[in-house]
mmCIF file of the N, C-alpha and C atoms, coordinates in Angstrom:
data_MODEL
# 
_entry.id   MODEL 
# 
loop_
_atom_site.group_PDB 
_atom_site.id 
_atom_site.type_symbol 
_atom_site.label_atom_id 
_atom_site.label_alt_id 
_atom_site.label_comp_id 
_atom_site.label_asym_id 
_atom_site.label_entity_id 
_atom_site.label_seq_id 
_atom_site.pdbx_PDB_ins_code 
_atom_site.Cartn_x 
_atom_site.Cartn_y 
_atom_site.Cartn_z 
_atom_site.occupancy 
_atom_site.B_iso_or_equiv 
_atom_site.pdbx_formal_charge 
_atom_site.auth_seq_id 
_atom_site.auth_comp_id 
_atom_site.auth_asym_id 
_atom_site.auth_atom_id 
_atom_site.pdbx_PDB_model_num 
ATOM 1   N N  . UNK A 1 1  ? 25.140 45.112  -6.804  1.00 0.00 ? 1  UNK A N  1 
ATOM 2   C CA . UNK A 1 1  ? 23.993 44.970  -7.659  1.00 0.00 ? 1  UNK A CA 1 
ATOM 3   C C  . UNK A 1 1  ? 22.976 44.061  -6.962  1.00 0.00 ? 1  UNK A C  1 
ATOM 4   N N  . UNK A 1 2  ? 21.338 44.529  -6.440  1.00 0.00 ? 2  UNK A N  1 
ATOM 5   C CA . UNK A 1 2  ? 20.769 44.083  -6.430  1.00 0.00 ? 2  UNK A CA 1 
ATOM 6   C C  . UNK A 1 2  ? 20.188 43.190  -7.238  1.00 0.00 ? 2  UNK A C  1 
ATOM 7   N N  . UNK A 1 3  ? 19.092 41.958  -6.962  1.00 0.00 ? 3  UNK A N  1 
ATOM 8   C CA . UNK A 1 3  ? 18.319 41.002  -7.458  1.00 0.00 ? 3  UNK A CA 1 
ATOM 9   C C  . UNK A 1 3  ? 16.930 41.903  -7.446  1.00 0.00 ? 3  UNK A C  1 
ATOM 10  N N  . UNK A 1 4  ? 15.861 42.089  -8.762  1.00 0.00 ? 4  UNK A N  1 
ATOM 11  C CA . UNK A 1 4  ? 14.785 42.028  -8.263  1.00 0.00 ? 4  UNK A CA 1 
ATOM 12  C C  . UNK A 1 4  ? 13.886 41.136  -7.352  1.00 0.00 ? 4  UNK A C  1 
ATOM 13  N N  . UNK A 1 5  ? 13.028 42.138  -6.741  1.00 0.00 ? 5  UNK A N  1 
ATOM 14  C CA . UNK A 1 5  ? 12.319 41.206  -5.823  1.00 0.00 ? 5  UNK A CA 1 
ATOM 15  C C  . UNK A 1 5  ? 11.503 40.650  -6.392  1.00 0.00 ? 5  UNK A C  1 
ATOM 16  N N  . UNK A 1 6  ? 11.524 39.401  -6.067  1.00 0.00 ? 6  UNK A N  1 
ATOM 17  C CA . UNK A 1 6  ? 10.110 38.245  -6.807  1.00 0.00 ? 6  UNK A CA 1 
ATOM 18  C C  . UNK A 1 6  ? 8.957  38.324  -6.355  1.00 0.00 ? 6  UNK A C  1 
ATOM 19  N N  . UNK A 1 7  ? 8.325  38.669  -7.449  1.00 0.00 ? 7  UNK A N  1 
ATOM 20  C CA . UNK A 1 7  ? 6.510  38.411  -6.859  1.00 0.00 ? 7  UNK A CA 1 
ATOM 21  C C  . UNK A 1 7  ? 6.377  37.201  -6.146  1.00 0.00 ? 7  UNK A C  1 
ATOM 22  N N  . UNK A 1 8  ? 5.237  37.294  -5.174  1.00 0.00 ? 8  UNK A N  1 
ATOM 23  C CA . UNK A 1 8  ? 4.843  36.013  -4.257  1.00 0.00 ? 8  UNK A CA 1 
ATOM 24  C C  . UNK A 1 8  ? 3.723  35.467  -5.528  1.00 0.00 ? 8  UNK A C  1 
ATOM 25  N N  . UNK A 1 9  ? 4.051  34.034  -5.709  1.00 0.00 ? 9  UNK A N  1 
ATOM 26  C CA . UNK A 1 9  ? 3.168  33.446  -6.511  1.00 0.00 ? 9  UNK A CA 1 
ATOM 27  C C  . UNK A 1 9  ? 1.903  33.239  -5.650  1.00 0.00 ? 9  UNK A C  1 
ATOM 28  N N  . UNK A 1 10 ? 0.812  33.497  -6.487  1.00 0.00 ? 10 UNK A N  1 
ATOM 29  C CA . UNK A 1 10 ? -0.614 33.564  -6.308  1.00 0.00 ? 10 UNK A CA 1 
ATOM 30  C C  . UNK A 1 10 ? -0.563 32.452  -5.446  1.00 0.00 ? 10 UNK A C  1 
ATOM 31  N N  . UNK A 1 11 ? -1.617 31.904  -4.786  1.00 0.00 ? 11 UNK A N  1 
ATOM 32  C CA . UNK A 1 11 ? -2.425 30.467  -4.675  1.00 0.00 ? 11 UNK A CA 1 
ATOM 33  C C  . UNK A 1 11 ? -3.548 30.027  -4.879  1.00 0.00 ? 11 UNK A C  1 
ATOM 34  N N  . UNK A 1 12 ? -2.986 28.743  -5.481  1.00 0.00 ? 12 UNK A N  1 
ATOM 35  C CA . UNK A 1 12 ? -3.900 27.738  -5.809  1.00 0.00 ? 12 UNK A CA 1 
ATOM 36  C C  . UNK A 1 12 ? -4.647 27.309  -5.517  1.00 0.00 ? 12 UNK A C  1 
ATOM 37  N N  . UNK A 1 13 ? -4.099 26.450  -4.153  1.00 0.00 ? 13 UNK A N  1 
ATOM 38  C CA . UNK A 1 13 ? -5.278 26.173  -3.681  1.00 0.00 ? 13 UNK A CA 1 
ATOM 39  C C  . UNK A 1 13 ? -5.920 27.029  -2.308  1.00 0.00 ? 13 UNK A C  1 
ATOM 40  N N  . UNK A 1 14 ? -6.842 26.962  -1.810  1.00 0.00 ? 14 UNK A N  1 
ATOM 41  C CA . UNK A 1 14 ? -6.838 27.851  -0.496  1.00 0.00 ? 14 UNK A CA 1 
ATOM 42  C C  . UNK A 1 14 ? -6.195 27.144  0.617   1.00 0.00 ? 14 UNK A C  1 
ATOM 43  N N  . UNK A 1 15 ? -6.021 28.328  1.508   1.00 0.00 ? 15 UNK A N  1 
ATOM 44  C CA . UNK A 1 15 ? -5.009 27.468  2.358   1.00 0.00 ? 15 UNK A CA 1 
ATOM 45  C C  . UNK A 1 15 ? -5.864 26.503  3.371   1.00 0.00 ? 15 UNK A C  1 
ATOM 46  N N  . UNK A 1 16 ? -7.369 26.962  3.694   1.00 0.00 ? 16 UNK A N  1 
ATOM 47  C CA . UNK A 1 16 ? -8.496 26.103  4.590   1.00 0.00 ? 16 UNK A CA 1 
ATOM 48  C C  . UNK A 1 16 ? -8.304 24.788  3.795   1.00 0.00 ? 16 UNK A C  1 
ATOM 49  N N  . UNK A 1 17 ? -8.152 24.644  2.234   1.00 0.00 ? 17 UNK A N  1 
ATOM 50  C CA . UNK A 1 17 ? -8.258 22.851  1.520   1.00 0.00 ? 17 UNK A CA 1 
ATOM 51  C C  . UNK A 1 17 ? -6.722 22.647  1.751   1.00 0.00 ? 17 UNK A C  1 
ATOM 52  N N  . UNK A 1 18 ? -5.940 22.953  1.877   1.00 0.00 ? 18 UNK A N  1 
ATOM 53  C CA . UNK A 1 18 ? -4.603 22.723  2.387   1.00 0.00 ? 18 UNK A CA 1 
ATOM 54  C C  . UNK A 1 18 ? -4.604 21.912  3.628   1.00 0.00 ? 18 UNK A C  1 
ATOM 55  N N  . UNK A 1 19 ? -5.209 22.925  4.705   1.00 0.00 ? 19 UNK A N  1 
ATOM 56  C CA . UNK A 1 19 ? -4.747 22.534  6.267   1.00 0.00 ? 19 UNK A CA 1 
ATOM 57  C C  . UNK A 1 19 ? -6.439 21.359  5.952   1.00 0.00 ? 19 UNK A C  1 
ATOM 58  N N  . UNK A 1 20 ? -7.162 21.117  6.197   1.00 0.00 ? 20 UNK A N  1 
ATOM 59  C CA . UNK A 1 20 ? -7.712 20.025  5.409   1.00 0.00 ? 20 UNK A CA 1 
ATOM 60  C C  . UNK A 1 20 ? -7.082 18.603  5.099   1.00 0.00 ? 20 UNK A C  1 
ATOM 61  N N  . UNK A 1 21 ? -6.418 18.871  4.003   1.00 0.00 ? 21 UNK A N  1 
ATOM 62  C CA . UNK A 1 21 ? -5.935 17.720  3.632   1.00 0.00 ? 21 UNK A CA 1 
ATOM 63  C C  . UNK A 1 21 ? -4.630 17.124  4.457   1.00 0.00 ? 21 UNK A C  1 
ATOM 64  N N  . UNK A 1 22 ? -3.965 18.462  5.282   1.00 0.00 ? 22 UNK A N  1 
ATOM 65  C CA . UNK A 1 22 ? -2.922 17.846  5.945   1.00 0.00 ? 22 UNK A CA 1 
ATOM 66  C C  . UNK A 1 22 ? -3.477 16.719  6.862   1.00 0.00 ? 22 UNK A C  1 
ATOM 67  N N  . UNK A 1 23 ? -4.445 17.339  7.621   1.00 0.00 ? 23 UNK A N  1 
ATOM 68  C CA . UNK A 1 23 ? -5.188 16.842  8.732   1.00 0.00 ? 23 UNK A CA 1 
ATOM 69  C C  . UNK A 1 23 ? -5.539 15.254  8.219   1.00 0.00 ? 23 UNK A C  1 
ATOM 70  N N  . UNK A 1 24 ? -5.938 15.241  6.865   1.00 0.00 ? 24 UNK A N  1 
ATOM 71  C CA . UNK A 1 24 ? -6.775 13.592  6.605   1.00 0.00 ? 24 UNK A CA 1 
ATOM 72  C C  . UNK A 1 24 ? -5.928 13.058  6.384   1.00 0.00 ? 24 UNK A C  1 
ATOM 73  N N  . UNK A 1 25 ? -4.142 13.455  6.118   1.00 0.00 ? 25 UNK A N  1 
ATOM 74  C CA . UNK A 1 25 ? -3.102 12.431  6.535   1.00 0.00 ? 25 UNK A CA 1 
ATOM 75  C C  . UNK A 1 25 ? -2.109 11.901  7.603   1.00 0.00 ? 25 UNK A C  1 
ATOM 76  N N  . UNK A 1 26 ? -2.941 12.809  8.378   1.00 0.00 ? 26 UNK A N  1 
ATOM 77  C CA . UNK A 1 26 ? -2.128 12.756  9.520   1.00 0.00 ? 26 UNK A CA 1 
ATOM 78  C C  . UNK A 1 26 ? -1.603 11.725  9.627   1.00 0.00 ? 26 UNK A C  1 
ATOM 79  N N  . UNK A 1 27 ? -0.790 10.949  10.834  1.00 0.00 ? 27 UNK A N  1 
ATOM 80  C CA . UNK A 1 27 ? -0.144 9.644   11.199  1.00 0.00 ? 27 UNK A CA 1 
ATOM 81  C C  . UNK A 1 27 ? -1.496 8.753   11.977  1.00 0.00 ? 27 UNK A C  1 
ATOM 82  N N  . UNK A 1 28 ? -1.867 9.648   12.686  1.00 0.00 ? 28 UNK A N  1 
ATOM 83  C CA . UNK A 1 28 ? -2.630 9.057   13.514  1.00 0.00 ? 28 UNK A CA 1 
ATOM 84  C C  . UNK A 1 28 ? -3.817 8.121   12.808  1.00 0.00 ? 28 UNK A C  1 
ATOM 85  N N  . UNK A 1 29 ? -4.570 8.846   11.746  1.00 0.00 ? 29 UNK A N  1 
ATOM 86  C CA . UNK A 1 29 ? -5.585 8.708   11.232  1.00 0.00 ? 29 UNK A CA 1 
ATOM 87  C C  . UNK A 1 29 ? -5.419 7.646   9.875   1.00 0.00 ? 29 UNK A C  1 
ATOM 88  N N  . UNK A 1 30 ? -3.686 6.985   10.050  1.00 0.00 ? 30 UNK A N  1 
ATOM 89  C CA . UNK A 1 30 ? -3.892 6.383   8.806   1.00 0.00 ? 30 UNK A CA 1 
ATOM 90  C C  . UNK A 1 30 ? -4.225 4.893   9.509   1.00 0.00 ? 30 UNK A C  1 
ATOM 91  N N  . UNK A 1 31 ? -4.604 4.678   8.528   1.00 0.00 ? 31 UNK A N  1 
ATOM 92  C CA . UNK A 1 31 ? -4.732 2.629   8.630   1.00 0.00 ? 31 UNK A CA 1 
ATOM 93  C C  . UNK A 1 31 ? -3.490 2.103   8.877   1.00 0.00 ? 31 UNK A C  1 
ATOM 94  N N  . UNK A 1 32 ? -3.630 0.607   9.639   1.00 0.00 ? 32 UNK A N  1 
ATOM 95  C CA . UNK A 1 32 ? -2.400 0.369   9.999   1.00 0.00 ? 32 UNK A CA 1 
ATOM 96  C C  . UNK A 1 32 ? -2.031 -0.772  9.350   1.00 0.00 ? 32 UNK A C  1 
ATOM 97  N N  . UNK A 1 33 ? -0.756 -1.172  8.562   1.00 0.00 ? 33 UNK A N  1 
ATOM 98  C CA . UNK A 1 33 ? -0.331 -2.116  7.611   1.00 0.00 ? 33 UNK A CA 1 
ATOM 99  C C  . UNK A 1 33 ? -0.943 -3.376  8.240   1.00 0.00 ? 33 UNK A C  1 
ATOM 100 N N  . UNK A 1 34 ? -1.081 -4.303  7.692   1.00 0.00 ? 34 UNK A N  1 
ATOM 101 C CA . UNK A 1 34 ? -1.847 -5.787  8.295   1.00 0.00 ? 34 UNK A CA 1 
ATOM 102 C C  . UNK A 1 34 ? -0.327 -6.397  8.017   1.00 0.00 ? 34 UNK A C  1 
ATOM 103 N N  . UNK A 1 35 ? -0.069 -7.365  8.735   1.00 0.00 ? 35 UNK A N  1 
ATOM 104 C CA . UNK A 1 35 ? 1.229  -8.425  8.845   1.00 0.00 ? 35 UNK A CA 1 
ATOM 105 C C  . UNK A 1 35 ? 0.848  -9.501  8.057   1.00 0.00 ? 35 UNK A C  1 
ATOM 106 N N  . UNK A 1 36 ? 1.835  -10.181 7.381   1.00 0.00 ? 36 UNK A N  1 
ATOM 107 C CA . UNK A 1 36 ? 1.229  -11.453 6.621   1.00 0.00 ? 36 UNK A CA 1 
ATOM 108 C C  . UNK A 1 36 ? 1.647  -12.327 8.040   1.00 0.00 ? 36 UNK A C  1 
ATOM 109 N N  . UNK A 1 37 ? 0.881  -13.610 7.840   1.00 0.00 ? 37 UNK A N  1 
ATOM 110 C CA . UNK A 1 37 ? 0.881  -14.566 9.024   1.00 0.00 ? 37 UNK A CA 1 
ATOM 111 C C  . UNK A 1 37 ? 1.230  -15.698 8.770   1.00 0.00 ? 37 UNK A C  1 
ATOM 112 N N  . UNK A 1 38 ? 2.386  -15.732 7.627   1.00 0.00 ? 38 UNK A N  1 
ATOM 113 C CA . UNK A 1 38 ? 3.520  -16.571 7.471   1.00 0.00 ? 38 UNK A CA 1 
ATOM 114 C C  . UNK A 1 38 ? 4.884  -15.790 7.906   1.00 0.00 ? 38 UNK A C  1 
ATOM 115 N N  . UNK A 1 39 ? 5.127  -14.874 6.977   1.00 0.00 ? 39 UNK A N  1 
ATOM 116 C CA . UNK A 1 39 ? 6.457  -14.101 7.088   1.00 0.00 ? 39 UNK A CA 1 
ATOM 117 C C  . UNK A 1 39 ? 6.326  -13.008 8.398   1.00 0.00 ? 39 UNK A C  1 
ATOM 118 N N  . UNK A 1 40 ? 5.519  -12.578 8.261   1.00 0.00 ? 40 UNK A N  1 
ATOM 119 C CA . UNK A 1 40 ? 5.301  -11.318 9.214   1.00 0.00 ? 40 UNK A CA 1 
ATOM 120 C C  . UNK A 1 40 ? 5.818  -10.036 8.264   1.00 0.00 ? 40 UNK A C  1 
ATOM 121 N N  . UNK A 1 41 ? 5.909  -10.151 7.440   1.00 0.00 ? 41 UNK A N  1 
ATOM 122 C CA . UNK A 1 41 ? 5.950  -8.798  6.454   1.00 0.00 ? 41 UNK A CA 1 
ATOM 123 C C  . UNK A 1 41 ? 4.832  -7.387  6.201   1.00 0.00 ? 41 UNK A C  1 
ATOM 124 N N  . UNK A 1 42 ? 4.833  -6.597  6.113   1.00 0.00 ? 42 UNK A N  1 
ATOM 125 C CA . UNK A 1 42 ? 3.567  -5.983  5.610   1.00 0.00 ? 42 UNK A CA 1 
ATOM 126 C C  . UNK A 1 42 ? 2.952  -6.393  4.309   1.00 0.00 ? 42 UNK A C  1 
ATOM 127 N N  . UNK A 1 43 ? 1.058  -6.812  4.928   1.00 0.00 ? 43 UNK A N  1 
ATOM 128 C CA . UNK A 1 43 ? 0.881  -6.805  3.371   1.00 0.00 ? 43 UNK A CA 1 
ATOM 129 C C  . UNK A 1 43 ? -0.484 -5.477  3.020   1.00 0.00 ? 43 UNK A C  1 
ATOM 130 N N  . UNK A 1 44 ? -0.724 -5.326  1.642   1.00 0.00 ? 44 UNK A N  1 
ATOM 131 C CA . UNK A 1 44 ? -1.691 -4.641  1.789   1.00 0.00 ? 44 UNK A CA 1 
ATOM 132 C C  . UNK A 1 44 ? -3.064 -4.994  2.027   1.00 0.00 ? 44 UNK A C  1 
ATOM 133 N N  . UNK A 1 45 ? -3.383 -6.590  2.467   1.00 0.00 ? 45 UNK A N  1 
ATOM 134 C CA . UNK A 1 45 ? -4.544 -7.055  2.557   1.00 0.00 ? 45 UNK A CA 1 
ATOM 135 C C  . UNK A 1 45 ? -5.373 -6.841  1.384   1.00 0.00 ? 45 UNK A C  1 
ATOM 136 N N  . UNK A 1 46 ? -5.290 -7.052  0.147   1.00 0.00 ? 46 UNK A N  1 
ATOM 137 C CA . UNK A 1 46 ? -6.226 -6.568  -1.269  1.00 0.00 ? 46 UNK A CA 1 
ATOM 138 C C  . UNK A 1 46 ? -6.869 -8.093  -1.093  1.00 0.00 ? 46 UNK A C  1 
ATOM 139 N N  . UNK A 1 47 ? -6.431 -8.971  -1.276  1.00 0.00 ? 47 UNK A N  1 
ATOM 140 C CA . UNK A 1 47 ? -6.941 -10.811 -1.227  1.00 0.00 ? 47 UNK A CA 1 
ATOM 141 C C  . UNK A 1 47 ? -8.302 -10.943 -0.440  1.00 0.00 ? 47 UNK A C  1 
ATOM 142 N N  . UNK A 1 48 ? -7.942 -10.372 0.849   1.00 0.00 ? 48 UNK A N  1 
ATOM 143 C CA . UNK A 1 48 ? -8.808 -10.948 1.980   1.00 0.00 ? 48 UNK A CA 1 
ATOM 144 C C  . UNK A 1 48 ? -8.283 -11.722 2.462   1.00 0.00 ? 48 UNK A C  1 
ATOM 145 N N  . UNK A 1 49 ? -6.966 -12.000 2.363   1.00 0.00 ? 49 UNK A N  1 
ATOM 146 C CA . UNK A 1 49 ? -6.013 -13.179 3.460   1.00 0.00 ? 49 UNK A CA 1 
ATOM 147 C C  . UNK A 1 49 ? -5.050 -12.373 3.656   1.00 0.00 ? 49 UNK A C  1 
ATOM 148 N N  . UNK A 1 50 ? -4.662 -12.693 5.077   1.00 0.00 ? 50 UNK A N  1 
ATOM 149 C CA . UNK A 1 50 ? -3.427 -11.922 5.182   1.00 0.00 ? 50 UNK A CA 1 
ATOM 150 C C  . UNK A 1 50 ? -2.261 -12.351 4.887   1.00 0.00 ? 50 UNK A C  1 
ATOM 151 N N  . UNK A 1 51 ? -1.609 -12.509 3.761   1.00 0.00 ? 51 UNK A N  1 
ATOM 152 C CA . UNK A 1 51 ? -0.864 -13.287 3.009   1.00 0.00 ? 51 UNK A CA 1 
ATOM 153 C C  . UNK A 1 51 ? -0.076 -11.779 2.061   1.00 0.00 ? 51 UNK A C  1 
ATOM 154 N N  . UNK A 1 52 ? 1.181  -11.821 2.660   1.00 0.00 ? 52 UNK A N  1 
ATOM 155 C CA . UNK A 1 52 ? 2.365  -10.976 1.297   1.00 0.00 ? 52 UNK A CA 1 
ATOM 156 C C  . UNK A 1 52 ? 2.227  -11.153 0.515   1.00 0.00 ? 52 UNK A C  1 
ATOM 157 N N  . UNK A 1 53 ? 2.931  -10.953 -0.891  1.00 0.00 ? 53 UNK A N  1 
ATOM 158 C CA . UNK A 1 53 ? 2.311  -11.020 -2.108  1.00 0.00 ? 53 UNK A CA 1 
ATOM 159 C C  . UNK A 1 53 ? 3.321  -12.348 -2.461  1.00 0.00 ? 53 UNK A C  1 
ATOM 160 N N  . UNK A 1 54 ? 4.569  -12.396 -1.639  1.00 0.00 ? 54 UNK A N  1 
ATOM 161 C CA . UNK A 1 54 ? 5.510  -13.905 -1.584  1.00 0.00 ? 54 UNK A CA 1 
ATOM 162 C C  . UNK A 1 54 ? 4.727  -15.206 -1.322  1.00 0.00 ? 54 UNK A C  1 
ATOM 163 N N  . UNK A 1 55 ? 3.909  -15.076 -0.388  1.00 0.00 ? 55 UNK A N  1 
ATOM 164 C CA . UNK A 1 55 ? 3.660  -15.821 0.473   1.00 0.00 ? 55 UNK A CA 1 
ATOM 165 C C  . UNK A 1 55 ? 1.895  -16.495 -0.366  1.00 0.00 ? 55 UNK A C  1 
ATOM 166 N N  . UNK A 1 56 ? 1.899  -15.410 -0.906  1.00 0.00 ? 56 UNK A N  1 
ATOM 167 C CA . UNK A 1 56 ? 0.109  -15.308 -1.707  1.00 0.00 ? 56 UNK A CA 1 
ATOM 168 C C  . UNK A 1 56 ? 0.646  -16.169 -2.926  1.00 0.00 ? 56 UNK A C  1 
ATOM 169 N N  . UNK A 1 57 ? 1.936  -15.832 -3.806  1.00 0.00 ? 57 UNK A N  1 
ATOM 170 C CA . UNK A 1 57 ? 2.425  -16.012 -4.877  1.00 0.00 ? 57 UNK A CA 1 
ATOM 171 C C  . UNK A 1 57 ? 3.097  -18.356 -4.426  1.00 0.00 ? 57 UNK A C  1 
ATOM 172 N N  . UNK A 1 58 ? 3.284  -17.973 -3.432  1.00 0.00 ? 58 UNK A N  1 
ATOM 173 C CA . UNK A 1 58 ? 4.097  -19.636 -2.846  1.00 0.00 ? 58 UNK A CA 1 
ATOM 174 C C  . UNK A 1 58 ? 2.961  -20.325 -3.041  1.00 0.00 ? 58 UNK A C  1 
ATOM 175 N N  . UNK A 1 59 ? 1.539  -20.027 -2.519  1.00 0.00 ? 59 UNK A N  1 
ATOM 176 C CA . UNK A 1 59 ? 0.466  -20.346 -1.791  1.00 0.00 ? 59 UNK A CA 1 
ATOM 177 C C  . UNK A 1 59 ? -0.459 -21.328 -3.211  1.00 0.00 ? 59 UNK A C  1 
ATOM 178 N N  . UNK A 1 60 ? 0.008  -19.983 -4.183  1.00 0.00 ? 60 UNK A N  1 
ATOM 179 C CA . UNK A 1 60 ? -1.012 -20.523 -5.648  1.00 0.00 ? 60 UNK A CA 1 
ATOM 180 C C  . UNK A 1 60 ? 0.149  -21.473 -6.256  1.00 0.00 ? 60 UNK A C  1 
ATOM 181 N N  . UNK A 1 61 ? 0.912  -21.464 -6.096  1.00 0.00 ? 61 UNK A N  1 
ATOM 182 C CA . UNK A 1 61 ? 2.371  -22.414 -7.102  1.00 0.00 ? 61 UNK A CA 1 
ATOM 183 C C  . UNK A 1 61 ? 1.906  -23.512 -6.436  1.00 0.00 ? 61 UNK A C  1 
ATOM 184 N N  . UNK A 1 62 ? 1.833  -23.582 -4.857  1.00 0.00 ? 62 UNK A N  1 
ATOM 185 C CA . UNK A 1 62 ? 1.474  -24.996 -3.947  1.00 0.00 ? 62 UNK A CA 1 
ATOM 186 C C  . UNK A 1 62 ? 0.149  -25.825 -4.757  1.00 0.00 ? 62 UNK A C  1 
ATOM 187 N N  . UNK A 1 63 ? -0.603 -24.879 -4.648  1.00 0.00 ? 63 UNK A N  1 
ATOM 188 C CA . UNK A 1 63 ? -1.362 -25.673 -5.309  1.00 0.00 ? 63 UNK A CA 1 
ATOM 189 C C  . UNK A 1 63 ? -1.758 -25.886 -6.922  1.00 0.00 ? 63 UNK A C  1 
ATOM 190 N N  . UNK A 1 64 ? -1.308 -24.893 -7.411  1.00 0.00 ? 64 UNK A N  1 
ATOM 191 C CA . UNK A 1 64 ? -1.154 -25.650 -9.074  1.00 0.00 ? 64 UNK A CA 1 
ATOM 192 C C  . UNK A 1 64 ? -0.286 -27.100 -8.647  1.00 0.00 ? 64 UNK A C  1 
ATOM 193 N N  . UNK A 1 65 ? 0.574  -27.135 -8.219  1.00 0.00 ? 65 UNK A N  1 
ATOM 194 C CA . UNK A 1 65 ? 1.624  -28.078 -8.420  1.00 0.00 ? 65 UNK A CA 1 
ATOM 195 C C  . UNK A 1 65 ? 0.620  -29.548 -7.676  1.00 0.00 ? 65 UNK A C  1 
ATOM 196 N N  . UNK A 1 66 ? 0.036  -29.819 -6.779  1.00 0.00 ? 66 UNK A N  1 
ATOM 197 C CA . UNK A 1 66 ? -1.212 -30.318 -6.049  1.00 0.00 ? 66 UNK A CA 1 
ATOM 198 C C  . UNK A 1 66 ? -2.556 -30.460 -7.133  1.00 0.00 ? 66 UNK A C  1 
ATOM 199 N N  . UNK A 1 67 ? -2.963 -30.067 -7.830  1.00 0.00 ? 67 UNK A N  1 
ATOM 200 C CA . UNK A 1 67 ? -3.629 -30.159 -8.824  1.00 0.00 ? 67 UNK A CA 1 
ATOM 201 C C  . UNK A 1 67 ? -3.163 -31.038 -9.958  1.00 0.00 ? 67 UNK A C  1 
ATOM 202 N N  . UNK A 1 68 ? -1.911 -30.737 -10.312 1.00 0.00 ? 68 UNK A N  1 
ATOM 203 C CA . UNK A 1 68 ? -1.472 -31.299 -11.700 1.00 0.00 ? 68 UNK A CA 1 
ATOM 204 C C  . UNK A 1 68 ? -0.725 -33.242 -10.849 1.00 0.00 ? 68 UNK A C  1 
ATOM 205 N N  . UNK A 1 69 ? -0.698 -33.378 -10.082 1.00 0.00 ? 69 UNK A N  1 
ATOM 206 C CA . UNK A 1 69 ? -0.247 -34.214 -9.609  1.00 0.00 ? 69 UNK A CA 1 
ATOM 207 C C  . UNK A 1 69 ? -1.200 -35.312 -8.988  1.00 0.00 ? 69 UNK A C  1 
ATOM 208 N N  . UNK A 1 70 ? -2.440 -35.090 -9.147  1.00 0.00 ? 70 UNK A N  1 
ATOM 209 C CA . UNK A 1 70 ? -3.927 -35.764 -8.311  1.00 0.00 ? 70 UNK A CA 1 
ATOM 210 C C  . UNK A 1 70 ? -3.827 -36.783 -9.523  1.00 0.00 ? 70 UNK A C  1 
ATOM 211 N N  . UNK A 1 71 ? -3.984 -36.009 -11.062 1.00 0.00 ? 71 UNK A N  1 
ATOM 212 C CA . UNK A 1 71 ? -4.350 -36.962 -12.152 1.00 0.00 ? 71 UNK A CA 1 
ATOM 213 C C  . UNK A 1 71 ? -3.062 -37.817 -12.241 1.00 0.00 ? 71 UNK A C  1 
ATOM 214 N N  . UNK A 1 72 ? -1.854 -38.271 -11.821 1.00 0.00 ? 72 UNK A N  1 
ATOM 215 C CA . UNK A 1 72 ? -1.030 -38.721 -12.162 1.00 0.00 ? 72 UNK A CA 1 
ATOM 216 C C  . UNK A 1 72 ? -1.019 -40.047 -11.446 1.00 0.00 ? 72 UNK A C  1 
ATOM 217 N N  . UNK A 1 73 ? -1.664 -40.242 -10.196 1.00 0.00 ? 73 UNK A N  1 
ATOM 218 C CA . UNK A 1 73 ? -1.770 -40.806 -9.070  1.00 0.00 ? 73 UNK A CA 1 
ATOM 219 C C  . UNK A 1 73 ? -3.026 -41.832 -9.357  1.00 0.00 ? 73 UNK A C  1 
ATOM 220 N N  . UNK A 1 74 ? -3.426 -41.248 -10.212 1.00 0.00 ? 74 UNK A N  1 
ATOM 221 C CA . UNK A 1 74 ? -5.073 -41.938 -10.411 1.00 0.00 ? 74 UNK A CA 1 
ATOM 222 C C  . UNK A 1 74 ? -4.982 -42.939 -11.441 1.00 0.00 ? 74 UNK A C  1 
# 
């Protein structure tokens, strides 16, 4: 007993916006992760420092904790 044969599903998109979009992800063409320059981790650079999100997250605790400690001294 045969299977019917399956229709080839239509397409969606064309195949020119296909090979297109492969192309704008290529490897070559992507951006390259920025390193944080404490850990050396990847970060995504969103801040404008190159700081992980560990290292971004240590960075603000440092100084809350530096803040709350000026008035104590005084």
């Amino acid at each position: 007993m045969r299977r019917k044969a399956q229709p080839k599903p239509e397409t969606v998109v064309p195949a020119e916006l296909l090979e297109q979009a492969k192309r704008s992800i290529s490897p070559d063409r992507l951006k390259k992760a920025a390193k944080c320059s404490v850990c050396g981790t990847e970060t995504s650079d969103a801040g404008g420092e190159p700081l992980c999100w560990v290292c971004r997250r240590l960075k603000i605790s440092a100084w809350h904790e530096t803040e709350q400690q000026i008035p104590l001294q005084e």
